[in-house]
PDB file with one MODEL, atoms N, CA, C and O in Angstrom:
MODEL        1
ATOM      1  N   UNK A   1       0.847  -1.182   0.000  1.00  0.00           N
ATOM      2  CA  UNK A   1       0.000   0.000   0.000  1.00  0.00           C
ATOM      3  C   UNK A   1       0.890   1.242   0.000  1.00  0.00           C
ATOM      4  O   UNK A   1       1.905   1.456   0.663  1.00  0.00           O
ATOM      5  N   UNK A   2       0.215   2.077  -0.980  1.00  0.00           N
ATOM      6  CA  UNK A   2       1.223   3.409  -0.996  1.00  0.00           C
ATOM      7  C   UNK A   2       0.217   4.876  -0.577  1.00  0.00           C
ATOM      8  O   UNK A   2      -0.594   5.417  -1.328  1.00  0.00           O
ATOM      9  N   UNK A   3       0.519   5.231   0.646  1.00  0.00           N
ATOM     10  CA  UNK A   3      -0.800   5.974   1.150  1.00  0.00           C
ATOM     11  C   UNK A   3      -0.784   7.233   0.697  1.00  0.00           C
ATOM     12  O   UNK A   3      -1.667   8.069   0.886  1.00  0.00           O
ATOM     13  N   UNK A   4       0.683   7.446  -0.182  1.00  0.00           N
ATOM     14  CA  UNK A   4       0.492   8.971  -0.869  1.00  0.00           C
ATOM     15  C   UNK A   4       0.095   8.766  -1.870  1.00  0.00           C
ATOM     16  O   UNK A   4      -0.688   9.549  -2.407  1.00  0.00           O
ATOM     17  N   UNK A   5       0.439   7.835  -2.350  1.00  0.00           N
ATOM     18  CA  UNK A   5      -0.228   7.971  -3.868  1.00  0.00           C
ATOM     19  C   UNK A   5      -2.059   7.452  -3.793  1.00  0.00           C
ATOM     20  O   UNK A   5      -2.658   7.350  -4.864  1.00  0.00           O
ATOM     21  N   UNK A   6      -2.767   7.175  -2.530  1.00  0.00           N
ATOM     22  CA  UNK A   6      -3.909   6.541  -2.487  1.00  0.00           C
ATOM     23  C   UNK A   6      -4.427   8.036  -2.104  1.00  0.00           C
ATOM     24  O   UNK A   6      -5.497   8.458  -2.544  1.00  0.00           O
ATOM     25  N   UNK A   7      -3.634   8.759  -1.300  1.00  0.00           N
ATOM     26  CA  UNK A   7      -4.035  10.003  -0.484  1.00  0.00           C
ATOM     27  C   UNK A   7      -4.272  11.345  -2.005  1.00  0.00           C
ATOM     28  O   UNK A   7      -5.121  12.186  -2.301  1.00  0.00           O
ATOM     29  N   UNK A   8      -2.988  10.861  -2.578  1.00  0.00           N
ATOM     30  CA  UNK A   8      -2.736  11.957  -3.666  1.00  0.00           C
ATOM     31  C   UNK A   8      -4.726  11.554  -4.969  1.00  0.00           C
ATOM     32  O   UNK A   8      -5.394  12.464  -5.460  1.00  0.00           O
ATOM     33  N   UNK A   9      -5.017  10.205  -5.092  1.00  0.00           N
ATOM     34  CA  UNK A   9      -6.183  10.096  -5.752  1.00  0.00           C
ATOM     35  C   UNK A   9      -7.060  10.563  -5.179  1.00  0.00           C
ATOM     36  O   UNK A   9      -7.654  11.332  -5.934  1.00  0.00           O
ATOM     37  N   UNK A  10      -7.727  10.511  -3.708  1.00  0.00           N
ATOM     38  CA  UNK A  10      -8.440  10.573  -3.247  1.00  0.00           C
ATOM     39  C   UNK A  10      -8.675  12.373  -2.921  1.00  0.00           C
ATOM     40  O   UNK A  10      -9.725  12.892  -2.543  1.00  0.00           O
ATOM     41  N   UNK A  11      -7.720  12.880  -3.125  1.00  0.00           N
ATOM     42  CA  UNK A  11      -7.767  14.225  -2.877  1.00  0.00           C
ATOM     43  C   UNK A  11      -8.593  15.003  -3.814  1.00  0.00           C
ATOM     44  O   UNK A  11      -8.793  16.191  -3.561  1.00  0.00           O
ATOM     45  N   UNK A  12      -9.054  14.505  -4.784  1.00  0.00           N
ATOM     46  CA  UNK A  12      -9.929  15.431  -6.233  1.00  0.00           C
ATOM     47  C   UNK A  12     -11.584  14.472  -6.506  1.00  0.00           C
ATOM     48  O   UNK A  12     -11.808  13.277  -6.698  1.00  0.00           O
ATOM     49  N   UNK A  13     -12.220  15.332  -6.432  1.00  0.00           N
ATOM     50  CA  UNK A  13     -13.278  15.508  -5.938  1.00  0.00           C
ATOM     51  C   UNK A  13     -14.318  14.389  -7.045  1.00  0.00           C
ATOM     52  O   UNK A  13     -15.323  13.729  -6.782  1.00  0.00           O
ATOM     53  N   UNK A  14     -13.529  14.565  -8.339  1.00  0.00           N
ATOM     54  CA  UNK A  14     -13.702  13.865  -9.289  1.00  0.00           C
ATOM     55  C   UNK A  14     -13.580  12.754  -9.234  1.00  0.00           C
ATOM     56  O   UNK A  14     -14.382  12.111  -9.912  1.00  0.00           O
ATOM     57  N   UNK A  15     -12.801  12.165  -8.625  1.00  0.00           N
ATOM     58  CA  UNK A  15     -12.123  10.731  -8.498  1.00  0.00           C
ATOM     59  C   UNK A  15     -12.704   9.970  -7.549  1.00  0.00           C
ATOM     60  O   UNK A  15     -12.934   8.776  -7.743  1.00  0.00           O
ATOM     61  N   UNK A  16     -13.063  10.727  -6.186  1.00  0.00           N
ATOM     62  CA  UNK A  16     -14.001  10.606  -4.907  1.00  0.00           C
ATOM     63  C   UNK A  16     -15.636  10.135  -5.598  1.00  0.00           C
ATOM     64  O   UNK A  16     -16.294   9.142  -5.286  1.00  0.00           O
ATOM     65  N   UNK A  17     -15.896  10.921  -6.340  1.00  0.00           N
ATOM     66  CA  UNK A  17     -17.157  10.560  -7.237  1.00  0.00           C
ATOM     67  C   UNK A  17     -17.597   9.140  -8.101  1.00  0.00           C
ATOM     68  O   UNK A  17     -18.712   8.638  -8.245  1.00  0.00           O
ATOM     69  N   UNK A  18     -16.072   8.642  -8.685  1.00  0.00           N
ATOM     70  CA  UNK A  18     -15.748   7.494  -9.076  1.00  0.00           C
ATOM     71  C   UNK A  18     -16.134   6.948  -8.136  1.00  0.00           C
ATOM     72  O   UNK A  18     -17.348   6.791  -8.002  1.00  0.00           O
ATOM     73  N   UNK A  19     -15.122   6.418  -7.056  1.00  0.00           N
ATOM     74  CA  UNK A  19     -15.534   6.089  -5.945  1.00  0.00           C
ATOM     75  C   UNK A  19     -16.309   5.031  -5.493  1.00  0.00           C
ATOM     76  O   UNK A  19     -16.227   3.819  -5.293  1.00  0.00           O
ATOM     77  N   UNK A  20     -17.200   6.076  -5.398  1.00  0.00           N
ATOM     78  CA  UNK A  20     -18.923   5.753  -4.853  1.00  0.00           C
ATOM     79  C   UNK A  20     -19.676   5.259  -6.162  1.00  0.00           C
ATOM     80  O   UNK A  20     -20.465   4.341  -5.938  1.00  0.00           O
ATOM     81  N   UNK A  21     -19.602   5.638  -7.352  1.00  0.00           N
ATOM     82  CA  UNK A  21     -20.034   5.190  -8.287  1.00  0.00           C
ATOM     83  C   UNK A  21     -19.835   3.905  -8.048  1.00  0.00           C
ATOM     84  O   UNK A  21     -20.700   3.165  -7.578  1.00  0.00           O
ATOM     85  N   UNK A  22     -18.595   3.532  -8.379  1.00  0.00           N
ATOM     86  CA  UNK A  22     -17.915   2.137  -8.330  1.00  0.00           C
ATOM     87  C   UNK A  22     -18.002   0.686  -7.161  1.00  0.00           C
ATOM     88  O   UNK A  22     -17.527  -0.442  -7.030  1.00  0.00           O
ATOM     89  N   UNK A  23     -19.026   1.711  -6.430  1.00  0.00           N
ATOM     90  CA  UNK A  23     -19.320   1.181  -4.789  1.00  0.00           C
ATOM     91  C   UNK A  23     -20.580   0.636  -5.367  1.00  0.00           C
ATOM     92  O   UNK A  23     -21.081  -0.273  -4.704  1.00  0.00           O
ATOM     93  N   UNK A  24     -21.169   0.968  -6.392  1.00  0.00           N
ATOM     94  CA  UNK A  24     -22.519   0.539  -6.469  1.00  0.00           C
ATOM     95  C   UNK A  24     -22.404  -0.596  -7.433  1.00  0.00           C
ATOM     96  O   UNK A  24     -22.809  -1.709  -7.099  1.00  0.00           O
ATOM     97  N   UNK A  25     -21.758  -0.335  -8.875  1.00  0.00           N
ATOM     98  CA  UNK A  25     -21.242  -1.127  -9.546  1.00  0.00           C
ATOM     99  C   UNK A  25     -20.272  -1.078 -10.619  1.00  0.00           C
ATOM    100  O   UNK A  25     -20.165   0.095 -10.978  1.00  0.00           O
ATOM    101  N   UNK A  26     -19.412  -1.954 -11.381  1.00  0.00           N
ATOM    102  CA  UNK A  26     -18.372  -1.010 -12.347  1.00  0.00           C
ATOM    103  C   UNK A  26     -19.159  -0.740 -13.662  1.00  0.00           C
ATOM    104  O   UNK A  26     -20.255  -1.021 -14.146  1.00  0.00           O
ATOM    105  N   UNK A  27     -17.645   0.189 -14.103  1.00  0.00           N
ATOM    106  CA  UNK A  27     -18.191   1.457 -15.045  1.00  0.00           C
ATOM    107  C   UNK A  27     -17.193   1.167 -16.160  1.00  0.00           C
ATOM    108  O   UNK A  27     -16.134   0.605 -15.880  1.00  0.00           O
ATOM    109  N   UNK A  28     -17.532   1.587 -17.635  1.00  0.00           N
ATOM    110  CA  UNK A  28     -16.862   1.502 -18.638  1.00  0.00           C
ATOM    111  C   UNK A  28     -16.196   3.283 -18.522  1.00  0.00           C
ATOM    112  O   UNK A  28     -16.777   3.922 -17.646  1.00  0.00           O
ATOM    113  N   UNK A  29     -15.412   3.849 -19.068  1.00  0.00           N
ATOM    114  CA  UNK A  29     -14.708   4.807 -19.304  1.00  0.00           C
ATOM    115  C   UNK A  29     -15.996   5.867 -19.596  1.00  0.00           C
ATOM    116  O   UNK A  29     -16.426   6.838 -18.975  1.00  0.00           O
ATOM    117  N   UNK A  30     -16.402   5.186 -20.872  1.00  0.00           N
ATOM    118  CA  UNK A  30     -17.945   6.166 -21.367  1.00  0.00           C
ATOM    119  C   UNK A  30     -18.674   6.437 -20.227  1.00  0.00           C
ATOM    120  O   UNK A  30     -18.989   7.595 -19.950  1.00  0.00           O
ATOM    121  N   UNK A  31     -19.054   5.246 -19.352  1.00  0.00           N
ATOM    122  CA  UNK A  31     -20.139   5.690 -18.591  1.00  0.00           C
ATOM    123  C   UNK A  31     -19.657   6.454 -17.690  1.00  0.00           C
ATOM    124  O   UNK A  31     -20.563   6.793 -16.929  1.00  0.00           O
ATOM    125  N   UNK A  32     -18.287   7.059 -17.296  1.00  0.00           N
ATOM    126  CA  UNK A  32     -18.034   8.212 -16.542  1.00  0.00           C
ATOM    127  C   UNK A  32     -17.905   9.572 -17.210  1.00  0.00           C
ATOM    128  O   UNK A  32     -17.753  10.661 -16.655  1.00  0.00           O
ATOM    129  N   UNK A  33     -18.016   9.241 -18.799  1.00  0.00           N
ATOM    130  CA  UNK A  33     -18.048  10.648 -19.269  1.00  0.00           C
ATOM    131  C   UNK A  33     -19.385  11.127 -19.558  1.00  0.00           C
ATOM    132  O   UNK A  33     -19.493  12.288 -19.954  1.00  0.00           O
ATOM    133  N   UNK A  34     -20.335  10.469 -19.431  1.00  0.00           N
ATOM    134  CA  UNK A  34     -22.228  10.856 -19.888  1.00  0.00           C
ATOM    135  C   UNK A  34     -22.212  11.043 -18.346  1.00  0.00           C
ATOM    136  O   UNK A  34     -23.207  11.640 -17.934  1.00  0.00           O
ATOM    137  N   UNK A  35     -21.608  10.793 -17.709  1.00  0.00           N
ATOM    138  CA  UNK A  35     -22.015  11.439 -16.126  1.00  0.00           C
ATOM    139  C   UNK A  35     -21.243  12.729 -15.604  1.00  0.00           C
ATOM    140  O   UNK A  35     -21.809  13.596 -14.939  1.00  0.00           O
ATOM    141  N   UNK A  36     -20.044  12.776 -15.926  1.00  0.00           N
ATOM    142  CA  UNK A  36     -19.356  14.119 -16.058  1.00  0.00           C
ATOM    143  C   UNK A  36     -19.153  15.090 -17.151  1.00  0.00           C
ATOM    144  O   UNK A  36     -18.633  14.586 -18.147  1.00  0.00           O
ATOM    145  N   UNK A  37     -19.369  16.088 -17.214  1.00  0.00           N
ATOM    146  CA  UNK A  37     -19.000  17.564 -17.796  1.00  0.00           C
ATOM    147  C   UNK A  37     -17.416  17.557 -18.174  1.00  0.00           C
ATOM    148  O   UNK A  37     -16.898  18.664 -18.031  1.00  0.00           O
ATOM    149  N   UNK A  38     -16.548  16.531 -18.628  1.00  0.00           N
ATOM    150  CA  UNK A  38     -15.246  16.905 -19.473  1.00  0.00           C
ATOM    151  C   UNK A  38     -15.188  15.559 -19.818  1.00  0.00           C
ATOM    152  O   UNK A  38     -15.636  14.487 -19.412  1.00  0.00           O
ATOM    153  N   UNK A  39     -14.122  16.203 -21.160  1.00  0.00           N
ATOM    154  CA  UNK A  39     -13.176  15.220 -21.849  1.00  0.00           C
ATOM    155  C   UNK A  39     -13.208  13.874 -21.904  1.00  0.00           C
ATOM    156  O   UNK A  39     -13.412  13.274 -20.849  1.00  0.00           O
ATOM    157  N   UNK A  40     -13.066  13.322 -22.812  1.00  0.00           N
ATOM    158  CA  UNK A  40     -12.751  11.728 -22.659  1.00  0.00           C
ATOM    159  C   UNK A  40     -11.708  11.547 -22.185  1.00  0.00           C
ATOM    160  O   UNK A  40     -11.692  10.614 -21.383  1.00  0.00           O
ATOM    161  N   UNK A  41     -10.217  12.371 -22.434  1.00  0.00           N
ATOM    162  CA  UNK A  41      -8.920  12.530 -22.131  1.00  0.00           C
ATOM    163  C   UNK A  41      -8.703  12.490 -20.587  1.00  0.00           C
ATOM    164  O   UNK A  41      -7.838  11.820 -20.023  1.00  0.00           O
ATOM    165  N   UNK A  42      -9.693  13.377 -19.936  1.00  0.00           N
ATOM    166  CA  UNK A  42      -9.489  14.267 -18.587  1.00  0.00           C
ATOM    167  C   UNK A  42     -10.013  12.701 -17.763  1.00  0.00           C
ATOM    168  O   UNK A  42      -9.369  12.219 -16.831  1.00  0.00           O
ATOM    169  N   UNK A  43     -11.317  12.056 -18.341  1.00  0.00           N
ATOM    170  CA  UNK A  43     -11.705  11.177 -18.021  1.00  0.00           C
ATOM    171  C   UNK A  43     -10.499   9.970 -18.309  1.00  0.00           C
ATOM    172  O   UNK A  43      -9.890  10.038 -17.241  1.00  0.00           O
ATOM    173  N   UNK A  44     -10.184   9.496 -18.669  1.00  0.00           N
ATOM    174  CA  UNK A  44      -9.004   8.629 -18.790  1.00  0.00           C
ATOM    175  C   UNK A  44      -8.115   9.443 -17.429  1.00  0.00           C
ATOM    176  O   UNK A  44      -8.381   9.226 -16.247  1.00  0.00           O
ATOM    177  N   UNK A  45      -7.479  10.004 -17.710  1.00  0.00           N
ATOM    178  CA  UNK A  45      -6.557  10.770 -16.813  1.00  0.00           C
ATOM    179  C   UNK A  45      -7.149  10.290 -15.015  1.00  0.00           C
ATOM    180  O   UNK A  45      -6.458   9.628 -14.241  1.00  0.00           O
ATOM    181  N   UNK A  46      -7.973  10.607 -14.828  1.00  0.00           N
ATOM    182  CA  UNK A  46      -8.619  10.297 -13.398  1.00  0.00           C
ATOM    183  C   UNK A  46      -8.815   8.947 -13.281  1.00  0.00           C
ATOM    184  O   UNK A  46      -9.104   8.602 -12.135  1.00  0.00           O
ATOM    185  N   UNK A  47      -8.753   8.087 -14.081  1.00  0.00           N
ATOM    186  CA  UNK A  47      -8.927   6.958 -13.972  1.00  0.00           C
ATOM    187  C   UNK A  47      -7.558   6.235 -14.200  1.00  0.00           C
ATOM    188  O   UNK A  47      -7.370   5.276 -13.451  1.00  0.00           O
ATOM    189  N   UNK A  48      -6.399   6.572 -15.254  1.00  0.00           N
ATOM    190  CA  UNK A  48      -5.230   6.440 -14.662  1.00  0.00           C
ATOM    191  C   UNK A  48      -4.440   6.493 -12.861  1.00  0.00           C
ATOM    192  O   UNK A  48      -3.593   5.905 -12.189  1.00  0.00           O
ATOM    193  N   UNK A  49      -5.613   7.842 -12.747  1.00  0.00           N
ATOM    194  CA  UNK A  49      -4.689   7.766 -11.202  1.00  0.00           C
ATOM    195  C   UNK A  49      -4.805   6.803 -10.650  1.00  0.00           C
ATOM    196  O   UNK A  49      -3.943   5.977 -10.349  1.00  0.00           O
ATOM    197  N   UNK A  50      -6.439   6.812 -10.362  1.00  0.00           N
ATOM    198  CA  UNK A  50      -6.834   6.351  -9.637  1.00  0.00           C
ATOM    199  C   UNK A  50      -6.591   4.737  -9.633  1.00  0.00           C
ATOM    200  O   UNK A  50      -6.927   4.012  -8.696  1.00  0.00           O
ATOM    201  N   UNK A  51      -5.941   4.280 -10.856  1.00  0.00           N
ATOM    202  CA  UNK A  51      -5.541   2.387 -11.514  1.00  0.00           C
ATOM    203  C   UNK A  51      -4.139   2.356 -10.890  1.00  0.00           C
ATOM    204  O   UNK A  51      -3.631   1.327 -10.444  1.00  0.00           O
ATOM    205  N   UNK A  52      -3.520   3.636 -10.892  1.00  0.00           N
ATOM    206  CA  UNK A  52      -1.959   3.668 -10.564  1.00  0.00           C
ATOM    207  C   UNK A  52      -1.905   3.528  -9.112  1.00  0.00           C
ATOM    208  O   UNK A  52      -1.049   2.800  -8.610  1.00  0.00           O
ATOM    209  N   UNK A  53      -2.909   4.286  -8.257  1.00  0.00           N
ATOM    210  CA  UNK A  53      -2.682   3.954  -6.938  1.00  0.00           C
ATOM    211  C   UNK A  53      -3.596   2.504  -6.484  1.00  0.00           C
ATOM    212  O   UNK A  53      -3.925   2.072  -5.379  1.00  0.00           O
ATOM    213  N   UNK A  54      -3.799   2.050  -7.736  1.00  0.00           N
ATOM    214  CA  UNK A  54      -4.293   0.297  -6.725  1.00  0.00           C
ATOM    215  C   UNK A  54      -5.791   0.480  -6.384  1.00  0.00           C
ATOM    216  O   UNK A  54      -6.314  -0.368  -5.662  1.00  0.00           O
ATOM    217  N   UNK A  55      -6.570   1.588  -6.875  1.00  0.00           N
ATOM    218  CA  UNK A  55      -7.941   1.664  -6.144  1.00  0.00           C
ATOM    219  C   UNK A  55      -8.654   1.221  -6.630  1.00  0.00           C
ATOM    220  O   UNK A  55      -9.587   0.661  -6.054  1.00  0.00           O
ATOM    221  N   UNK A  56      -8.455   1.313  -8.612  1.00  0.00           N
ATOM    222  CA  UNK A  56      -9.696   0.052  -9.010  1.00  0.00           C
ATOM    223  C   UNK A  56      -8.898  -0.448 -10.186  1.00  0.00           C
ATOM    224  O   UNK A  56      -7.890  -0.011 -10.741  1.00  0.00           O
ATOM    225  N   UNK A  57      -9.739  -1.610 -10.415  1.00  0.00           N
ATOM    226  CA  UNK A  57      -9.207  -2.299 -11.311  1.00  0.00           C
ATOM    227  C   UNK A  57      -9.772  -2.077 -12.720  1.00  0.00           C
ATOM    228  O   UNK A  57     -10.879  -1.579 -12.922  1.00  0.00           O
ATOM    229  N   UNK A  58      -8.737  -2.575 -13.892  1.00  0.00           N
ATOM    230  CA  UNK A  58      -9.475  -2.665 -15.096  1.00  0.00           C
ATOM    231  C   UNK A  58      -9.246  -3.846 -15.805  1.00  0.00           C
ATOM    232  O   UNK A  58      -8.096  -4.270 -15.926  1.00  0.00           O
ATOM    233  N   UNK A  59     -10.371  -4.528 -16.371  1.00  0.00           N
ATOM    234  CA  UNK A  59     -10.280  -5.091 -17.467  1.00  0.00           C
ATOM    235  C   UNK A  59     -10.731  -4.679 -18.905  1.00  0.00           C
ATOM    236  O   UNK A  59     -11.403  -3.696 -19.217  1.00  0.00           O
ATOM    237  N   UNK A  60     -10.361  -5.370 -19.477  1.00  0.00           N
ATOM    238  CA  UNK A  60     -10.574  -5.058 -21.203  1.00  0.00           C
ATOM    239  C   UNK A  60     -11.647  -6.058 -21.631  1.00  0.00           C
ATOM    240  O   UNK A  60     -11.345  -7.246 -21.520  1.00  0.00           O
ATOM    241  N   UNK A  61     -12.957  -5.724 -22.144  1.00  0.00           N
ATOM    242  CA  UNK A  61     -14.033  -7.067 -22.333  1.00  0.00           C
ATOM    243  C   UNK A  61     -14.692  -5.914 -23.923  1.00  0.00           C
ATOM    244  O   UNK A  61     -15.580  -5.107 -24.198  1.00  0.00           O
ATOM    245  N   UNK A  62     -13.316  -6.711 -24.629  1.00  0.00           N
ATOM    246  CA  UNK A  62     -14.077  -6.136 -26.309  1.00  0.00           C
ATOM    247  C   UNK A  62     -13.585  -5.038 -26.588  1.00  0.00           C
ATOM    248  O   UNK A  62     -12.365  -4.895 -26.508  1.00  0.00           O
ATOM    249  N   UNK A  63     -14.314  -4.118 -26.936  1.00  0.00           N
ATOM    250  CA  UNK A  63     -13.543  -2.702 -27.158  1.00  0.00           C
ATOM    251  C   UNK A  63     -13.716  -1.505 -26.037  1.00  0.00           C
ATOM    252  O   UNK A  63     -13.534  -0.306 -26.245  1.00  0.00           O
ATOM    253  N   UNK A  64     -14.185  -2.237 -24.568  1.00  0.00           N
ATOM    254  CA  UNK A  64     -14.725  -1.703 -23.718  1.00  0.00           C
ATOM    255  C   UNK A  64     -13.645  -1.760 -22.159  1.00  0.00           C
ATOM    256  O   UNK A  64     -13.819  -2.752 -21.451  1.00  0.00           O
ATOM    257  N   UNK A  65     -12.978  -1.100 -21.864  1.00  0.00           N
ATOM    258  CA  UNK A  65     -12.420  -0.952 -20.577  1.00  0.00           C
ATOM    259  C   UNK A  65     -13.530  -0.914 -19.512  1.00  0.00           C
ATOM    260  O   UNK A  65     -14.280   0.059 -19.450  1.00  0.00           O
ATOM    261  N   UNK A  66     -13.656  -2.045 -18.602  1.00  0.00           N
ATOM    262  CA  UNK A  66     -14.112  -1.799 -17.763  1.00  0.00           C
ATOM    263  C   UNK A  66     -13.737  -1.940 -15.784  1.00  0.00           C
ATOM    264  O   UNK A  66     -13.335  -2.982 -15.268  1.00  0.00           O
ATOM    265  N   UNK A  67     -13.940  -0.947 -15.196  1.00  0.00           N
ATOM    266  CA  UNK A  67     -13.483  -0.261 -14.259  1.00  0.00           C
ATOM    267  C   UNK A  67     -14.042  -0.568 -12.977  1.00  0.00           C
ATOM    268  O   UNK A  67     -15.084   0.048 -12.755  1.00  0.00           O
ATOM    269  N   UNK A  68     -13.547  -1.562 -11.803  1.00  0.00           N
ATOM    270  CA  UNK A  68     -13.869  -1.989 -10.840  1.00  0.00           C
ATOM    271  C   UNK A  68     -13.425  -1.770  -9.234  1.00  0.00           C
ATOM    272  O   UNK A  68     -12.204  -1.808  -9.084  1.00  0.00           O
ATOM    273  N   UNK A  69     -14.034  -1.594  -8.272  1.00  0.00           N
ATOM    274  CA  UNK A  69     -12.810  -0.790  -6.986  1.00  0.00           C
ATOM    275  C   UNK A  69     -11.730  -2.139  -6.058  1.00  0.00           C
ATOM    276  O   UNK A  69     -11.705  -3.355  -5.869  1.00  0.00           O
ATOM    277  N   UNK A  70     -11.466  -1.705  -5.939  1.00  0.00           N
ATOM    278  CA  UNK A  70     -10.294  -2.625  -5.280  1.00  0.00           C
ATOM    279  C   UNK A  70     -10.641  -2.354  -3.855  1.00  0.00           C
ATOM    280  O   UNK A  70     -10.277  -1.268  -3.405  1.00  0.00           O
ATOM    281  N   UNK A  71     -11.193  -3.054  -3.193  1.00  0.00           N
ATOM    282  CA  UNK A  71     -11.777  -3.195  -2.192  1.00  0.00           C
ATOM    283  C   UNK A  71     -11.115  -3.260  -0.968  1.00  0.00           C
ATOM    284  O   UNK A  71     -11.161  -2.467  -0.027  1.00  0.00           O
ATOM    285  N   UNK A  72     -10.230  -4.739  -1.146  1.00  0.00           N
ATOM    286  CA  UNK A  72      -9.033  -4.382  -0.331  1.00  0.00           C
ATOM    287  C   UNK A  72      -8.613  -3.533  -0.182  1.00  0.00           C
ATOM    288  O   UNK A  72      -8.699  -2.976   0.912  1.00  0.00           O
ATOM    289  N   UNK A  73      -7.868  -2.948  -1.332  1.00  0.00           N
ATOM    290  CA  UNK A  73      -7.026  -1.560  -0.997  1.00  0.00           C
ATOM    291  C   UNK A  73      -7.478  -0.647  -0.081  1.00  0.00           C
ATOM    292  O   UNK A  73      -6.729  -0.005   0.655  1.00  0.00           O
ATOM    293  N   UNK A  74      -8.899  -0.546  -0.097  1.00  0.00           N
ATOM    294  CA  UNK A  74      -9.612   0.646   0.497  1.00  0.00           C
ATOM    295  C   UNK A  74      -9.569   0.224   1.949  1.00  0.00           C
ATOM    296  O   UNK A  74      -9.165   1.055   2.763  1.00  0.00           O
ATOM    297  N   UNK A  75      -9.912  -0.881   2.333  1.00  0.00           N
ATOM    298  CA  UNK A  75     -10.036  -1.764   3.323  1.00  0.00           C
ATOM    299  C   UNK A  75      -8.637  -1.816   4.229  1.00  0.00           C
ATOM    300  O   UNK A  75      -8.826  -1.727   5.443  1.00  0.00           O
ATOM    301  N   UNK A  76      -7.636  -1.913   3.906  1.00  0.00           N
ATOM    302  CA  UNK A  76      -5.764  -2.060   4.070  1.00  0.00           C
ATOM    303  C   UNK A  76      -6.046  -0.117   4.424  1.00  0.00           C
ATOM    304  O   UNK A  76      -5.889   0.320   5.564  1.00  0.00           O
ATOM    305  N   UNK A  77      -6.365   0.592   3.513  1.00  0.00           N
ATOM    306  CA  UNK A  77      -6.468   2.365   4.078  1.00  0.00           C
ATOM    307  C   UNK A  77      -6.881   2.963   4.903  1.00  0.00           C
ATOM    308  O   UNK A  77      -6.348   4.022   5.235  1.00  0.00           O
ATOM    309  N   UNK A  78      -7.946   2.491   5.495  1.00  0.00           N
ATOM    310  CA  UNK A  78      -8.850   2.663   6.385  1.00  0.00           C
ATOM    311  C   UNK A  78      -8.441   1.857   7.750  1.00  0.00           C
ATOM    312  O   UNK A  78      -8.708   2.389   8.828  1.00  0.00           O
ATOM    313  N   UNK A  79      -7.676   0.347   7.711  1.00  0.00           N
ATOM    314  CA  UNK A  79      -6.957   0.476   8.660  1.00  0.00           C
ATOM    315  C   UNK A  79      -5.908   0.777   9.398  1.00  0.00           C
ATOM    316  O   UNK A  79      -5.658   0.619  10.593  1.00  0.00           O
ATOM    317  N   UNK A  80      -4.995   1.497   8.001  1.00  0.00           N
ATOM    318  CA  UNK A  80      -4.029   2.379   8.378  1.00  0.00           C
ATOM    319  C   UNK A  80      -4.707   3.604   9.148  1.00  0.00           C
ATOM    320  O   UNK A  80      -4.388   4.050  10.250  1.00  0.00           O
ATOM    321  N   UNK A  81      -5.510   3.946   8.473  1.00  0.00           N
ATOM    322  CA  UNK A  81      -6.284   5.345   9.101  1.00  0.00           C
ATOM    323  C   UNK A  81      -6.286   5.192  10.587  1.00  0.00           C
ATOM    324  O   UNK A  81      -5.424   5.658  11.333  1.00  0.00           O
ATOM    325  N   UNK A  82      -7.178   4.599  10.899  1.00  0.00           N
ATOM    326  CA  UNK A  82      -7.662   3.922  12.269  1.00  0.00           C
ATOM    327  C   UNK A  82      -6.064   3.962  12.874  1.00  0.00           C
ATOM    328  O   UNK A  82      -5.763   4.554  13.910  1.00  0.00           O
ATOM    329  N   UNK A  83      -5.488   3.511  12.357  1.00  0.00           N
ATOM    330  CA  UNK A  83      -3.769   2.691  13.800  1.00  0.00           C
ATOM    331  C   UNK A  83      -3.256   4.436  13.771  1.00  0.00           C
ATOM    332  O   UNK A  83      -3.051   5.106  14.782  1.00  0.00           O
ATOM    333  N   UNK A  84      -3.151   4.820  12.640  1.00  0.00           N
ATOM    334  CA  UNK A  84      -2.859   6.280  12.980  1.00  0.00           C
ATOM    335  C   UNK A  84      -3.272   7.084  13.820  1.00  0.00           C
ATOM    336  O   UNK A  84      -2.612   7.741  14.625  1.00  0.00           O
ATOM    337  N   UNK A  85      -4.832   7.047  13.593  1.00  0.00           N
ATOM    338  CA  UNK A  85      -5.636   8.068  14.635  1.00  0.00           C
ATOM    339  C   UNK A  85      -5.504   7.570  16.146  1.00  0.00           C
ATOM    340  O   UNK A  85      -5.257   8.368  17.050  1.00  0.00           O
ATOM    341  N   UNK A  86      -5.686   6.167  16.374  1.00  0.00           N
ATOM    342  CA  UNK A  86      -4.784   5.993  17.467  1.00  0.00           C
ATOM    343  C   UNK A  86      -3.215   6.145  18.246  1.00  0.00           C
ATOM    344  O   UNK A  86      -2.842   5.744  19.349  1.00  0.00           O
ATOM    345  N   UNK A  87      -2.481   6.915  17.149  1.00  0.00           N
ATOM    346  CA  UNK A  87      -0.981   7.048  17.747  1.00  0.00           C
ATOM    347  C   UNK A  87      -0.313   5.993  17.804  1.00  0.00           C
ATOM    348  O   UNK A  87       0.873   6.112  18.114  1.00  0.00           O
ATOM    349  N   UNK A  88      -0.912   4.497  17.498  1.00  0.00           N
ATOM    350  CA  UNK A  88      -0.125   3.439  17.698  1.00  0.00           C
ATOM    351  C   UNK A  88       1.533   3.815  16.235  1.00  0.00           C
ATOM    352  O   UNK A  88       1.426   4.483  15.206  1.00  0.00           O
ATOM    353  N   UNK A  89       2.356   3.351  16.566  1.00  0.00           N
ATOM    354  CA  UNK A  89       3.470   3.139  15.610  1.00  0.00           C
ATOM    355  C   UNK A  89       3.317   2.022  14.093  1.00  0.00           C
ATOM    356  O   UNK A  89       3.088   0.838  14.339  1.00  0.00           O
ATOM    357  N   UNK A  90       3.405   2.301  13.112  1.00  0.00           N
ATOM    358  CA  UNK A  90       3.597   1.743  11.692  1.00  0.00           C
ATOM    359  C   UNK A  90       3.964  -0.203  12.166  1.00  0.00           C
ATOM    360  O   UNK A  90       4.179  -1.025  11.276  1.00  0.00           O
TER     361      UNK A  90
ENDMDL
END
C-alpha cells in the first residue's frame, strides 16, 4: 500500500465521485463521461490515477475498458487510518 499515492487520488473531488459510483457497480470509461461535464482525455486521466494507486481495477471485455474498486485496498487504508488516529506506531 502506498498511502500517498492513495491520499494523492483521493484528494480530487472527481475521483471521490468514481468512488462511490464504483461502490454501487463497475463502469466503462464512457459511462463516466455521460455522467461528467469533461473530456474523454481528462476522463481517462482520473482513472489512470486512480488504476496507478491500486484503487480500481481494469479489465478489457471487447472494445470496452471496464473499471472496478479494489476493495481491499480501500479496506488495508482505512486500517491504516484507524492505527494512525490511534498514535499506535507503523
Amino acid at each position: 500500500m502506498n498511502p500517498t499515492a492513495i491520499f494523492k487520488a483521493l484528494a480530487d473531488d472527481t475521483r471521490r465521485q468514481m468512488i462511490e459510483m464504483l461502490r454501487e457497480r463497475n463502469h466503462s470509461a464512457g459511462e463516466f463521461a455521460a455522467v461528467f461535464n469533461m473530456s474523454k482525455p481528462s476522463i481517462t486521466n482520473h482513472l489512470n490515477i486512480l488504476h496507478g494507486a491500486n484503487l480500481v481495477y481494469r479489465e478489457k471485455k471487447g472494445q470496452y475498458v471496464i473499471y472496478s474498486l479494489n476493495m481491499t485496498l480501500l479496506q488495508e487504508a482505512m486500517l491504516w487510518l484507524q492505527k494512525m488516529s490511534k498514535g499506535d506506531e507503523q
